[in-house]
Each structure stands twice: as C-alpha cells, then as structure tokens.
TORTOR-922388 format. One line per field, with one value per atom (N, C-alpha, C): residue in three letters; x, y, z; atom name. Coordinates in nm, 3 decimals. Layout:
res <- ALA ...;
u <- X ...;
v <- Y ...;
w <- Z ...;
atom <- CA ...;
END
This chain:
res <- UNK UNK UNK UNK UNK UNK UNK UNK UNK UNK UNK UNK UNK UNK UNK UNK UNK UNK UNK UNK UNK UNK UNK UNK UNK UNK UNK UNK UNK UNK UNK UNK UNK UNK UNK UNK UNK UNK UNK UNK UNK UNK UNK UNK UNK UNK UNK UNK UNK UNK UNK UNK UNK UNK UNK UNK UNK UNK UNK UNK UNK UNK UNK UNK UNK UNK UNK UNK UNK UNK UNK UNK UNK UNK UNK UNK UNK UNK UNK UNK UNK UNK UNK UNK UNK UNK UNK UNK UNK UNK UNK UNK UNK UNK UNK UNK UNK UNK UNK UNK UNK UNK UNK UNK UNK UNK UNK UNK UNK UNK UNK UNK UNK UNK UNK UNK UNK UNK UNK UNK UNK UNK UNK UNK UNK UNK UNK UNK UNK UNK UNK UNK UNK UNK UNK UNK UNK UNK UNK UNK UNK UNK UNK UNK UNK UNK UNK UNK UNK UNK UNK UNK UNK UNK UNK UNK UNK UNK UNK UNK UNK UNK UNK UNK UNK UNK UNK UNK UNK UNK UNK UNK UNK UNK UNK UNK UNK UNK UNK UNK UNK UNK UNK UNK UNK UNK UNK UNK UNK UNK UNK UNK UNK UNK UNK UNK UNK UNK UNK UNK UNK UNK UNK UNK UNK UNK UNK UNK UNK UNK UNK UNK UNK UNK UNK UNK UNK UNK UNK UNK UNK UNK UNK UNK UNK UNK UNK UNK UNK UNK UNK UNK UNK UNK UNK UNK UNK UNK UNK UNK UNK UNK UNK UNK UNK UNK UNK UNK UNK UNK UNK UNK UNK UNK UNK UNK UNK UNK UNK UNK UNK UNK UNK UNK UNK UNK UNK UNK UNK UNK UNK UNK UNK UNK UNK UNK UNK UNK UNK UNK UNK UNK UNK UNK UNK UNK UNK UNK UNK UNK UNK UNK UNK UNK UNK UNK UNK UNK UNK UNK UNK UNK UNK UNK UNK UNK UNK UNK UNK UNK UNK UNK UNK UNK UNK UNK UNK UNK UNK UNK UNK UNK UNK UNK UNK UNK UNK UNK UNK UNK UNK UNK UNK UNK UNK UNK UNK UNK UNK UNK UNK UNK UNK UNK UNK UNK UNK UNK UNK UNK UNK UNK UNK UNK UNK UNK UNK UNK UNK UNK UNK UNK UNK UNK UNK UNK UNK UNK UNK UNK UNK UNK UNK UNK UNK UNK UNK UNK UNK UNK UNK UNK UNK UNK UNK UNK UNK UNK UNK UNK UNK UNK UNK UNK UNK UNK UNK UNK UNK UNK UNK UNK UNK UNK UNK UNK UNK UNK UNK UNK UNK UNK UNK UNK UNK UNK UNK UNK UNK UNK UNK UNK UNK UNK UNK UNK UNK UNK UNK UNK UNK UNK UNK UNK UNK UNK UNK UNK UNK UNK UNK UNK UNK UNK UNK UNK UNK UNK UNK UNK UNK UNK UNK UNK UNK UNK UNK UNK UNK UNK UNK UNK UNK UNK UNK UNK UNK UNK UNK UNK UNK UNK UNK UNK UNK UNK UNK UNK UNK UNK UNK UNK UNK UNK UNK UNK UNK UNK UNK UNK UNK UNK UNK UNK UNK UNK UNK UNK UNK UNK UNK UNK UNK UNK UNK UNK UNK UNK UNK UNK UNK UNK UNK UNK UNK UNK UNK UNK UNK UNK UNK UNK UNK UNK UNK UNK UNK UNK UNK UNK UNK UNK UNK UNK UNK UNK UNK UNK UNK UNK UNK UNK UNK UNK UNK UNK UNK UNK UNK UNK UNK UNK UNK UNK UNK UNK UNK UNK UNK UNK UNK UNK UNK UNK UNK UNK UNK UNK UNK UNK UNK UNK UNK UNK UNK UNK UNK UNK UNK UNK UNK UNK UNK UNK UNK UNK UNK UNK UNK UNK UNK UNK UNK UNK UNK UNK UNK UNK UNK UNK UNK UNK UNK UNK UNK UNK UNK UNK UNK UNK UNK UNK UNK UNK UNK UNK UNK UNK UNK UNK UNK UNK UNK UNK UNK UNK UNK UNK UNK UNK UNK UNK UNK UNK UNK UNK UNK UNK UNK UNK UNK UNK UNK UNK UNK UNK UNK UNK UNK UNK UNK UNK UNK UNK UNK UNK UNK UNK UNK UNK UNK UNK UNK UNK UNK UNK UNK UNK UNK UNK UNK UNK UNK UNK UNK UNK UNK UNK UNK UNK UNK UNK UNK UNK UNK UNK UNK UNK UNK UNK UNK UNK UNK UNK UNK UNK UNK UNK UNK UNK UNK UNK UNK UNK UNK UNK UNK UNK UNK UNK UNK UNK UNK UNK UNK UNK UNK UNK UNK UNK UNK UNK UNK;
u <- -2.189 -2.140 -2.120 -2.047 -2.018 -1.986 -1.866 -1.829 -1.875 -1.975 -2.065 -2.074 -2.081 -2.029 -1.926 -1.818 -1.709 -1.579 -1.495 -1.400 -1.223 -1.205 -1.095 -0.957 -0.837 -0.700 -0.637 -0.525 -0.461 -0.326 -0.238 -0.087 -0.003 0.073 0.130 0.031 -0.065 -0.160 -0.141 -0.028 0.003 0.010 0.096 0.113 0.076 0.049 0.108 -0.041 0.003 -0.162 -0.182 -0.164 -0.184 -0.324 -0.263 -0.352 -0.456 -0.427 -0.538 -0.659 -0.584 -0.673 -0.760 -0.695 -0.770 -0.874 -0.858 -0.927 -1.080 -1.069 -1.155 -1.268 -1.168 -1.260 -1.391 -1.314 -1.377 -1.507 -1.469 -1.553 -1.666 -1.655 -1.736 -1.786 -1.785 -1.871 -1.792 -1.650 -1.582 -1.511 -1.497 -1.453 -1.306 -1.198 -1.076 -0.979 -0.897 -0.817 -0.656 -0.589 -0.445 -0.313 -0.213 -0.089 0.003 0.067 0.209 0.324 0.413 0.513 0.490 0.444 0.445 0.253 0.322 0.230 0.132 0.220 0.178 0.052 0.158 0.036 -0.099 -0.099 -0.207 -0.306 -0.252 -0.348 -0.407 -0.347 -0.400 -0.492 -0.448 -0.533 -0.715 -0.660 -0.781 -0.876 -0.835 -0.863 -0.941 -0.909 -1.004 -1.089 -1.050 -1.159 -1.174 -1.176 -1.217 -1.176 -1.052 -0.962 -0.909 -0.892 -0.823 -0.660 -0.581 -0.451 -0.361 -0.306 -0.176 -0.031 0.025 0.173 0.251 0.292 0.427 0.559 0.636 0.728 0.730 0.692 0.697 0.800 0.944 1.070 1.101 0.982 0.988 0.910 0.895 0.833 0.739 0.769 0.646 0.579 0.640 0.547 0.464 0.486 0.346 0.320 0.309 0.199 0.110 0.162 0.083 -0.028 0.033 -0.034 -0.130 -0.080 -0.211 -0.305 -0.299 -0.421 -0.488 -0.413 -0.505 -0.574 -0.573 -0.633 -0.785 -0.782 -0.902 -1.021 -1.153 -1.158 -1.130 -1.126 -1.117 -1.178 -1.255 -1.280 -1.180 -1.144 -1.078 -0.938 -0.855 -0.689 -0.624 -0.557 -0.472 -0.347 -0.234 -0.083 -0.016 0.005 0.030 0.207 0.230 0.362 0.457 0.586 0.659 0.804 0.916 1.038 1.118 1.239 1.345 1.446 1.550 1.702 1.773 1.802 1.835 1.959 2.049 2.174 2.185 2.334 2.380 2.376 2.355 2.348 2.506 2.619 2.720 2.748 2.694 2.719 2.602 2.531 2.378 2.438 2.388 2.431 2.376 2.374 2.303 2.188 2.228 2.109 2.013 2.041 1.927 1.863 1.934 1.850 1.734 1.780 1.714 1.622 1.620 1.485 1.399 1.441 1.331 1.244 1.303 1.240 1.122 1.209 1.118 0.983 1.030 0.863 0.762 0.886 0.784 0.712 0.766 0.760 0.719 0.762 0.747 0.619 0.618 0.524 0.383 0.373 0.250 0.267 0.323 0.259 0.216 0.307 0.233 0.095 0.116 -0.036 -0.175 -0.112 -0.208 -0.247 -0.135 -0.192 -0.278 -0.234 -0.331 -0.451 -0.503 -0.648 -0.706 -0.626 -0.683 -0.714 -0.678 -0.677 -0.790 -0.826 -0.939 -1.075 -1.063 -1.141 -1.196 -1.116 -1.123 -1.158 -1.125 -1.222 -1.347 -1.414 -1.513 -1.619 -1.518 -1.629 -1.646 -1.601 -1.666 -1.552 -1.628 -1.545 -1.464 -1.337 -1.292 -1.242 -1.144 -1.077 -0.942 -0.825 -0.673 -0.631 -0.587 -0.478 -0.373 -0.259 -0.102 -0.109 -0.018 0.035 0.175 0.204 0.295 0.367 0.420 0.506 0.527 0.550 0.592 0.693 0.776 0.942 0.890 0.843 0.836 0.866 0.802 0.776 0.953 0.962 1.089 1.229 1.352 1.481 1.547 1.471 1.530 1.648 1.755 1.870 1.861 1.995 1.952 1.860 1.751 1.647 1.661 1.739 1.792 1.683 1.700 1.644 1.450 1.471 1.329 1.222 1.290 1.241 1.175 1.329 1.332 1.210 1.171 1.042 0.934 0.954 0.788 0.758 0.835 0.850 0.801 0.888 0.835 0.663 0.620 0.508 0.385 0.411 0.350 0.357 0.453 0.418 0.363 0.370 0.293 0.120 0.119 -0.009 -0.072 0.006 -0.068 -0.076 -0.033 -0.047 -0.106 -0.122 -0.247 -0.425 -0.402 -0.491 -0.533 -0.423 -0.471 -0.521 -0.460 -0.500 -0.661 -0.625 -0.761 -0.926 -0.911 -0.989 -1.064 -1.053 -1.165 -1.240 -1.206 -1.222 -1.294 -1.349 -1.454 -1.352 -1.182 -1.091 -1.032 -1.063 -1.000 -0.889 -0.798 -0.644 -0.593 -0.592 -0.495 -0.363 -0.320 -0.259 -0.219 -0.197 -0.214 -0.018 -0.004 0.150 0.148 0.196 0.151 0.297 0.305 0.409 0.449 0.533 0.592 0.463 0.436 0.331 0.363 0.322 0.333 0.286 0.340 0.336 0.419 0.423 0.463 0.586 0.683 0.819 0.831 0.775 0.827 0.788 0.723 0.656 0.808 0.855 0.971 1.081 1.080 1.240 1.181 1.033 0.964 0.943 0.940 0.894 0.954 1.056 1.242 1.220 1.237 1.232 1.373 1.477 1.575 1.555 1.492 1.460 1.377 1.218 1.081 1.079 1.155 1.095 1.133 1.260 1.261 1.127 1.124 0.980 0.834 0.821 0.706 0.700 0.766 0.805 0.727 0.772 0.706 0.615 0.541 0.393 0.317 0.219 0.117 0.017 -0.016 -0.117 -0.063 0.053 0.098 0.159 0.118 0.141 0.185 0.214 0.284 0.094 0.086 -0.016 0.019 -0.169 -0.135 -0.167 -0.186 -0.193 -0.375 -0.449 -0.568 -0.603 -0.559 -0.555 -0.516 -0.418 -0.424 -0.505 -0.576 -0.617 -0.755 -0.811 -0.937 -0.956 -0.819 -0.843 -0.777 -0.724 -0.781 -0.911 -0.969 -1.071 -1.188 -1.150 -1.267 -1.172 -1.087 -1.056 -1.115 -1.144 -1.212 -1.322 -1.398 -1.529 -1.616 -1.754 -1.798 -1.768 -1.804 -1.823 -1.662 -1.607 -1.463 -1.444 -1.555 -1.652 -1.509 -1.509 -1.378 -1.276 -1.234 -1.053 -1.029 -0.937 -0.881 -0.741 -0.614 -0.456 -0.408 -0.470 -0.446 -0.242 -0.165 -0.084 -0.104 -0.174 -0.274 -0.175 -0.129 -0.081 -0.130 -0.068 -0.153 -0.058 -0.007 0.056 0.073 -0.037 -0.081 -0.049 -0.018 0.031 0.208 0.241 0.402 0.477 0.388 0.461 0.410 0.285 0.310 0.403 0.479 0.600 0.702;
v <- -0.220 -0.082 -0.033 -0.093 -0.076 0.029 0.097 0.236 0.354 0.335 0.439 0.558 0.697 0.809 0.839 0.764 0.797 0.810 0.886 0.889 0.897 0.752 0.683 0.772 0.763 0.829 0.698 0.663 0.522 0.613 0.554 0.624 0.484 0.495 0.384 0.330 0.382 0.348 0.334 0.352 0.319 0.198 0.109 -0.034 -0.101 -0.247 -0.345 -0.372 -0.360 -0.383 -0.244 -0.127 -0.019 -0.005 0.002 -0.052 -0.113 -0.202 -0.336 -0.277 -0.242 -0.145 -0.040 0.032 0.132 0.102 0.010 -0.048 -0.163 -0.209 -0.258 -0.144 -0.046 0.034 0.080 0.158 0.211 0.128 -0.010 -0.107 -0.141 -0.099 -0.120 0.022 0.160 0.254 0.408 0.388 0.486 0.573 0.701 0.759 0.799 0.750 0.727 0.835 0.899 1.003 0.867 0.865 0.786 0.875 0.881 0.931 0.835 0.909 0.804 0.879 0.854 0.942 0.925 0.822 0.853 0.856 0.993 1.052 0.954 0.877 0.803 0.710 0.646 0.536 0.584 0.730 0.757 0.824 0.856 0.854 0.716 0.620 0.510 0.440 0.491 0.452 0.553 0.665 0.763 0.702 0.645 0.625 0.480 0.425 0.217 0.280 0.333 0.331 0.524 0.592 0.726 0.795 0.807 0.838 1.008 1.019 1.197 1.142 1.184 1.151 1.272 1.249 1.360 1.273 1.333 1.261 1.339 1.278 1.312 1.238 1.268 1.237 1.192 1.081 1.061 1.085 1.136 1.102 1.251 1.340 1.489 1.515 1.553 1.566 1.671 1.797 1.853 1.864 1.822 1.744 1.673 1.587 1.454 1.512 1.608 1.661 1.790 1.853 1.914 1.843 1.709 1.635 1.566 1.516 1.479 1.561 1.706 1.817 1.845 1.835 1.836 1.705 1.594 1.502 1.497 1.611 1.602 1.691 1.614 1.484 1.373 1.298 1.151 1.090 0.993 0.915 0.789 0.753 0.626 0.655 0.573 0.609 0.461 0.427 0.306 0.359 0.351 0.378 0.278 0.266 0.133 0.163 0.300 0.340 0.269 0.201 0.178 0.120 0.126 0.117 -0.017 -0.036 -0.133 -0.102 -0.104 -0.106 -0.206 -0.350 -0.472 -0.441 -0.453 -0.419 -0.488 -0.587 -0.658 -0.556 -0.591 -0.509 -0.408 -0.540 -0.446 -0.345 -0.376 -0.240 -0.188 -0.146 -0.050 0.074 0.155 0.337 0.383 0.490 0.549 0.679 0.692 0.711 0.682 0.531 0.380 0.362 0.380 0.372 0.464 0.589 0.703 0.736 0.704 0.705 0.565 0.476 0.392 0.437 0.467 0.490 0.637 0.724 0.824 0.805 0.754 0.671 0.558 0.480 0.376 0.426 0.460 0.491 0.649 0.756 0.889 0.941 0.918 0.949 0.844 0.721 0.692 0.764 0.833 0.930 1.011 1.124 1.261 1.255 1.129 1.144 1.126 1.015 0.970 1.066 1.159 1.258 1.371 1.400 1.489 1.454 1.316 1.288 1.268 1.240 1.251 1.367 1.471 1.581 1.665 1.633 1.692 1.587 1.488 1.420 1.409 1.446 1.506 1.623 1.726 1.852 1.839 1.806 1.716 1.661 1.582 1.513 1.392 1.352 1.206 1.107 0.959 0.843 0.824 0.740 0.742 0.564 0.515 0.401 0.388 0.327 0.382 0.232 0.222 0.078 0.095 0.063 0.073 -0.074 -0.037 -0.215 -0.228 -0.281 -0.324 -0.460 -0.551 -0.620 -0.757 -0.877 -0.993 -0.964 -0.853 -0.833 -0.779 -0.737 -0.645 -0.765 -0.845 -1.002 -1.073 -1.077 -1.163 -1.087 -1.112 -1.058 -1.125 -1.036 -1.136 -1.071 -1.164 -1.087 -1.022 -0.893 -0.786 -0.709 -0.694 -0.593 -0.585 -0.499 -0.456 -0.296 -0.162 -0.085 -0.119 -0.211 -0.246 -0.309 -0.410 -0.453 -0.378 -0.280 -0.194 -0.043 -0.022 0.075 -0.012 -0.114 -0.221 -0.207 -0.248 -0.256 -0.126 -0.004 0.096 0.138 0.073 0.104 0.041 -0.121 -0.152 -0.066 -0.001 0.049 0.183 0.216 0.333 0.293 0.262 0.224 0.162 0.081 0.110 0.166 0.292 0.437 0.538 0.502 0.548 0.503 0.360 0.322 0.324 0.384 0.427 0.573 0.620 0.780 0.862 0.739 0.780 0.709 0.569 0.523 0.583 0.686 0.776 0.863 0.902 0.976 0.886 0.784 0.686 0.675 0.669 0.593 0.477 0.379 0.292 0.277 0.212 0.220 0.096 -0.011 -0.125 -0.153 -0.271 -0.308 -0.419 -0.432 -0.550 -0.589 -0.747 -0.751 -0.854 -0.857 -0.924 -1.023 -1.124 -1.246 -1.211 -1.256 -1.247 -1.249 -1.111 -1.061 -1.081 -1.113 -1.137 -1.032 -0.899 -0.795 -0.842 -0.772 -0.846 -0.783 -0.677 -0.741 -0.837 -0.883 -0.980 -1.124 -1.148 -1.261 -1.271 -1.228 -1.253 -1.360 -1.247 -1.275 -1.455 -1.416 -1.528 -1.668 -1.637 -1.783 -1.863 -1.842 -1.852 -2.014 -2.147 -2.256 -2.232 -2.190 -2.152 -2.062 -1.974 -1.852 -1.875 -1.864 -1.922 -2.040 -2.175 -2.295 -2.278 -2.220 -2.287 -2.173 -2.101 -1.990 -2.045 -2.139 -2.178 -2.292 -2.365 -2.519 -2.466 -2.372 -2.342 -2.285 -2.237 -2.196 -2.305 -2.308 -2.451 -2.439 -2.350 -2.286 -2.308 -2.380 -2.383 -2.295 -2.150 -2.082 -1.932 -1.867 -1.735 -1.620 -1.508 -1.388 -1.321 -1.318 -1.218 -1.089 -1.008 -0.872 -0.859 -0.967 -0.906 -1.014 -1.112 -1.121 -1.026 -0.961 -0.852 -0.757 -0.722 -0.614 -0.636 -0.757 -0.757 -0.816 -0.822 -0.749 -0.624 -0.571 -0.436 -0.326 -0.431 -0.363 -0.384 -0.526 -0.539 -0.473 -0.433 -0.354 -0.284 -0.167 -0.053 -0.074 -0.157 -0.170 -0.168 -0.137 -0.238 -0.342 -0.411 -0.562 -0.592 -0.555 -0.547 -0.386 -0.359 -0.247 -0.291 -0.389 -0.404 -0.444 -0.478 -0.481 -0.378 -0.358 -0.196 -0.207 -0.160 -0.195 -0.346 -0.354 -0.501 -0.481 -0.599 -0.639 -0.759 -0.775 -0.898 -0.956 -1.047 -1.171 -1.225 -1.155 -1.228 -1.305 -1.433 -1.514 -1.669 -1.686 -1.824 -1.959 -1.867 -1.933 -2.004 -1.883 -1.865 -1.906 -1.821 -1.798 -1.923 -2.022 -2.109 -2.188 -2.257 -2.326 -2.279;
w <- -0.535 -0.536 -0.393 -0.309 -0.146 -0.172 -0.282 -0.221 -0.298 -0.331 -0.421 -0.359 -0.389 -0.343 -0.236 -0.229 -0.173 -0.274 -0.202 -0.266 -0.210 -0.322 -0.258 -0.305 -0.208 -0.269 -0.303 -0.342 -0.397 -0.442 -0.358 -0.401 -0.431 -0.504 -0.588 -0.721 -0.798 -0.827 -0.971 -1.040 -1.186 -1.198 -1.141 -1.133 -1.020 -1.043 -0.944 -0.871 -0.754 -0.660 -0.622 -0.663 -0.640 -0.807 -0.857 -1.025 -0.950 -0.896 -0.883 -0.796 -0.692 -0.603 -0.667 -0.741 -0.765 -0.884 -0.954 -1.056 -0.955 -0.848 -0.776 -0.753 -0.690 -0.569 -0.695 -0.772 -0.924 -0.946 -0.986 -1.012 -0.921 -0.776 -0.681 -0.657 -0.695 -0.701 -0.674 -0.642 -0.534 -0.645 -0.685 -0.719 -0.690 -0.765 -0.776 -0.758 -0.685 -0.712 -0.699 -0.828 -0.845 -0.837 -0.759 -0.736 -0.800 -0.871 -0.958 -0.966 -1.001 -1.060 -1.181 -1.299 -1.400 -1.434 -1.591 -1.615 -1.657 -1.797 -1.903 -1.763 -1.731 -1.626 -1.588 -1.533 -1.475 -1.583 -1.701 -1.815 -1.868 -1.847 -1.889 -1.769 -1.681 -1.579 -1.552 -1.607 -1.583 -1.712 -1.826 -1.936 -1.926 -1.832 -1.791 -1.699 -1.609 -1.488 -1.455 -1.536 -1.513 -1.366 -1.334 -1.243 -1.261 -1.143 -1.118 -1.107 -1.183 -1.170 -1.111 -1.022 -0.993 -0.966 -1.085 -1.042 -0.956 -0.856 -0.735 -0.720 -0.719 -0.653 -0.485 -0.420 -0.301 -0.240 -0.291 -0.213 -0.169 -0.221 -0.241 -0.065 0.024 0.135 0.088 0.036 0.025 -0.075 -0.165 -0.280 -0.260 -0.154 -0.144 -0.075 0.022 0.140 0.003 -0.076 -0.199 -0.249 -0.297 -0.397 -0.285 -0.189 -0.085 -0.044 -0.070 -0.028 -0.121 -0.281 -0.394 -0.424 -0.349 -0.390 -0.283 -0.223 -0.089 -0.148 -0.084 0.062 -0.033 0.074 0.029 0.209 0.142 0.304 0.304 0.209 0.172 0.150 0.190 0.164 0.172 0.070 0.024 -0.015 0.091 0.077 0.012 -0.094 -0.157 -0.256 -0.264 -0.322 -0.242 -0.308 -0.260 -0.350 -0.277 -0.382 -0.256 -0.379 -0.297 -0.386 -0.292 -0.381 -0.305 -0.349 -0.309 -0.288 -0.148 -0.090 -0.028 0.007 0.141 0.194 0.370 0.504 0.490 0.436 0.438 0.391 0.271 0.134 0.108 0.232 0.205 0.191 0.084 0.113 0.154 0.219 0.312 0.206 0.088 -0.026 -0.034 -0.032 -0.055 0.041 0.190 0.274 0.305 0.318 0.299 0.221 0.081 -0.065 0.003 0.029 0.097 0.191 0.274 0.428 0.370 0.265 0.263 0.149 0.076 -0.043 0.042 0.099 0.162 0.308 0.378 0.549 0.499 0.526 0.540 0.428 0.312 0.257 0.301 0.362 0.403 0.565 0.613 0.733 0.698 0.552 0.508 0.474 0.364 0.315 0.442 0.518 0.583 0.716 0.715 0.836 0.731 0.642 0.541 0.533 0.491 0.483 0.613 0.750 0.862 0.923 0.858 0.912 0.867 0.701 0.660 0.727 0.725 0.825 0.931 1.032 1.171 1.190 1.089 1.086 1.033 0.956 0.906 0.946 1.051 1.127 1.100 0.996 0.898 0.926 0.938 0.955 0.788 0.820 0.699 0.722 0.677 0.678 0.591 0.653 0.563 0.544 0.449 0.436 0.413 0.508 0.431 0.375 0.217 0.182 0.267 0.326 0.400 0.325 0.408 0.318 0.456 0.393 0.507 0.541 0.455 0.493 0.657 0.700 0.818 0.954 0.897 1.009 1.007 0.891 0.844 0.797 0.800 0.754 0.604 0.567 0.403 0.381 0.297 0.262 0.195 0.187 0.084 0.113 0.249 0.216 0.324 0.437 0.520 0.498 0.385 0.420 0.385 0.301 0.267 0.361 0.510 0.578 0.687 0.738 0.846 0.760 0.693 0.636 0.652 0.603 0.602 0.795 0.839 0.995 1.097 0.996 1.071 1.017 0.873 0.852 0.923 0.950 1.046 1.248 1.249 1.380 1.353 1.257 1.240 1.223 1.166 1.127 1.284 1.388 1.483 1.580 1.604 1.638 1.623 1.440 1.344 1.416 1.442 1.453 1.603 1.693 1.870 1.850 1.777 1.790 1.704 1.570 1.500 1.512 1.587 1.610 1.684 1.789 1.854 1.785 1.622 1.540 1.439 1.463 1.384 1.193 1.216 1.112 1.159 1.074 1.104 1.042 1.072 1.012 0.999 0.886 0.899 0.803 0.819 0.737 0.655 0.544 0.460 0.427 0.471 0.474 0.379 0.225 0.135 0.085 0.101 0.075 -0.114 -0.133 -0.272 -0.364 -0.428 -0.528 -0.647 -0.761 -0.884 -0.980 -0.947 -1.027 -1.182 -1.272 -1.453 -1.395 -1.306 -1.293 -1.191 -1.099 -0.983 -1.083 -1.187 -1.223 -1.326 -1.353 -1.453 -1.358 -1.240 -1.136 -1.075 -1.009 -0.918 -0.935 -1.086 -1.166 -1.208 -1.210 -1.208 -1.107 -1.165 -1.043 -0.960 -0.990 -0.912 -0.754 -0.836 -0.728 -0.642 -0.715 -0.661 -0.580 -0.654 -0.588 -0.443 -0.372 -0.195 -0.152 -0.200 -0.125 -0.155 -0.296 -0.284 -0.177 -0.219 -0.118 0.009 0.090 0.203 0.230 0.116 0.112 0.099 0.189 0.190 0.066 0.027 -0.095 -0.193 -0.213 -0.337 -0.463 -0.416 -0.543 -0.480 -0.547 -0.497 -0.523 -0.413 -0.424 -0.593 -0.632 -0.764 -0.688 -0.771 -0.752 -0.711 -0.763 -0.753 -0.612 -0.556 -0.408 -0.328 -0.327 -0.234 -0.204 -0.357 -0.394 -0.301 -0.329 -0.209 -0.103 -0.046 0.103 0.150 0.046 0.088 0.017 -0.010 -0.042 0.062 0.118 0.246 0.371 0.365 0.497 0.484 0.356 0.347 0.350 0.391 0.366 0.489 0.525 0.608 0.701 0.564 0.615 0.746 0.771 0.833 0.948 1.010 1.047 1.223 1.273 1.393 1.396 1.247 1.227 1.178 1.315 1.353 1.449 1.343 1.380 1.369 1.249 1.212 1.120 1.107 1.030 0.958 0.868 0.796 0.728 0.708 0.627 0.503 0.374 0.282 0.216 0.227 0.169 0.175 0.193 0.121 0.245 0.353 0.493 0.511 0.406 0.418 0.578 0.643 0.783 0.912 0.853 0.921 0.933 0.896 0.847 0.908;
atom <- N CA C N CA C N CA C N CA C N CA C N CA C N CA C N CA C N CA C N CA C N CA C N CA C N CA C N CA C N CA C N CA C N CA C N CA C N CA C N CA C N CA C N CA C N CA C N CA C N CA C N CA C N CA C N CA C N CA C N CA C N CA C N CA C N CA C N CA C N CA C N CA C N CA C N CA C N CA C N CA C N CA C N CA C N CA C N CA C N CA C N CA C N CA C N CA C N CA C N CA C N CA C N CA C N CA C N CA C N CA C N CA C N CA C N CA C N CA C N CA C N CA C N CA C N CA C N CA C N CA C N CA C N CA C N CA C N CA C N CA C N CA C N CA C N CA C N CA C N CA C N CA C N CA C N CA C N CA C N CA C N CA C N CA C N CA C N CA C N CA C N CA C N CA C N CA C N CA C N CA C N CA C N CA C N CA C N CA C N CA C N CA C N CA C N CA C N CA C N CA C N CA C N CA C N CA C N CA C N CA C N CA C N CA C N CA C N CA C N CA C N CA C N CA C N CA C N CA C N CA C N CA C N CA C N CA C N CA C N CA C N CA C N CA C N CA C N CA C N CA C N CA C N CA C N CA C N CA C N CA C N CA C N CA C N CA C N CA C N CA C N CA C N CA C N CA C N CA C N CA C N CA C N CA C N CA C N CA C N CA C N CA C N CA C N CA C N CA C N CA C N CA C N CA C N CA C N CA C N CA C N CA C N CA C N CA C N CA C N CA C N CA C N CA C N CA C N CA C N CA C N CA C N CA C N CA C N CA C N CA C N CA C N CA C N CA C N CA C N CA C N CA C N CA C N CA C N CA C N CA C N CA C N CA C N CA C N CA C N CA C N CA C N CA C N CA C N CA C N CA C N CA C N CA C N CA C N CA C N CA C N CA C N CA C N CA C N CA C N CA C N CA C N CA C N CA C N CA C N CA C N CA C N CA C N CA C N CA C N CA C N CA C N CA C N CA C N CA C N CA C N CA C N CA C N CA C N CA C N CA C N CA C N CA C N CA C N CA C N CA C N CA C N CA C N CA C N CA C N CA C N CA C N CA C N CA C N CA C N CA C N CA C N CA C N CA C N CA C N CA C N CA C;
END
C-alpha cells in the first residue's frame, strides 16, 4: 500500500494505460480522482476501483484547467490523455494538428501547472508523470502532429522538472513503444503491420498496457526518490537496433 493516503489525479483514465494506471495506484492504497470524456467509462471505472470521476473535454482550455481544480489536492498526477489523427505530412490539416497539440501537449501543462500550484502553496512534495510516446525520439509516418506533441511533451516535462524540483516535485516521463490497448491489439497483431516493428524489438513482443502502467507507478513512488526529468523508454529495447 505505497500510496495509502494520497491522492492520485489520472487524466486519460477511462481506457488504455490510463485505466491501467489508475486501477494500480487504487490497488496500492491511493485514492483515485479519473478525468475522461466519457461518462459511461468513468462510472465503470468508479464502480472496480471506487474512483471520483469528472468528465472533460481536454481540447476545451478552460474546461481542463476547471476540471483540474475540482479534482484538488492531489499529490500525484499521471497525464496520460491523449489522441492521434493519422495524416501524411502533406495532407495534415491544420484542425488535426491543432486538437493534437491541444489534448496531448497543452492540456498536460494546464493540468500539471494546476496541481503544481496547489502544491507549492502547500508546501507538500508531490510527483507528475507525462505518458509520452517513442514517437517523440523517432519520425513515424503519418504522425507528423502526433510526434511533434509527444516531443514538445518531453521538453516540457523537463522544464517541469528544472523549475519544480526546488519545490520537492518530481516530474518525469514515460515514452512507451507500440502499446497493446484492445484498439491498437486489433491494428498491431496484424503479421503484415506488426511483424517489421516486432522483428526489431529484441524482447520479442510488443508493451501491454499493464507494463507501462508500472513504471509509472514506480516513478510515483519512492522507491525512484532521484529520477527526476527523465524520458524513459518502455519498449522492449526497440531503440537499440
């Protein structure tokens, strides 16, 4: 029960490794506040692991700075919301680019300056995880606005982590190789698709959802008390190769 009377925020938290996350922390003692856009999810989610649900719209700016003040305090914060709209570089719209940058990139600054802020008045150490993405490292096709947000989330996060680290928060980030959420496991598993990406994973197999999920659960923890402005690699040693 590492996080027994604390209490964690988790945005993206209906599905995926946002679910996963918030279903860990729960399980290890931390009292859950889940952000979704959908309702249904976060009733089913309040309903397994006894969760505070507020659905937002992340693409809304002051909507998620709302829903991030009704979700306070929190010492714990896992930015884990995030979207893609698969576009050649040529034919990106400038829509697509824009709803990315603002769910993925802009809403993990709102939230994360919100809980730093009740924090820092406070007084109290906290610890943040963005999920970030390998796209940030690498140029995959088609994810031109999806890369350039993962990218800016990693430099945020370590800026996050120059400015708040005097303030006893640590700030990292988790950059997770092709995840096997129940839609990526449909597209991934595909030997067409999957096989040249596994081929070059030495591990053999593509990240589930509940690998990610704990390490970011030991970022938040303790035990991980001097990784601070990290961009962590979770994919099976994709990027040696």
């Amino acid at each position: 029960m590492e996080f027994a009377g604390k209490t964690a925020l988790v945005t993206g938290a209906g599905k995926g490794i946002g679910r996963n996350v918030a279903r860990m922390l729960a399980e290890r003692g931390a009292s859950v506040v889940a952000l979704s856009r959908s309702d249904d999810d976060l009733a089913s989610l309040g309903a397994e692991i006894g969760s505070r649900g507020i659905a937002v719209d992340l693409s809304d700016a002051g909507a998620t700075r709302r829903a991030a003040e009704a979700a306070l305090p929190a010492e714990l914060l896992v930015n884990c919301a995030g979207i893609n709209i698969l576009e050649p570089f040529l034919e990106m719209k400038d829509e697509s680019f824009d709803l990315i940058q603002a769910v993925n990139l802009r809403a993990t600054a709102i939230v994360s300056q919100v809980v730093a802020r009740s924090l820092v008045a406070a007084r109290r150490p906290g610890a943040i995880v963005n999920v970030s993405s390998l796209s940030s490292f690498l140029g995959f096709r088609d994810h031109a606005a999806y890369c350039a947000s993962k990218g800016g989330m990693d430099g945020l996060t370590r800026v996050m982590a120059t400015e708040l680290g005097p303030h006893g928060i640590r700030v990292n980030a988790v950059n997770p190789g092709i995840t096997l959420t129940d839609l990526a496991r449909v597209a991934w598993e595909a030997p067409e698709k999957g096989g040249p990406m596994l081929a070059r994973t030495p591990l053999g197999r593509f990240c589930e959802t509940g690998d990610v999920a704990e390490v970011v659960c030991f970022l938040l923890s303790e035990k991980s008390a001097m990784l601070h402005g990290l961009a962590l690699p979770v994919e099976g040693g994709f990027l040696v190769n």
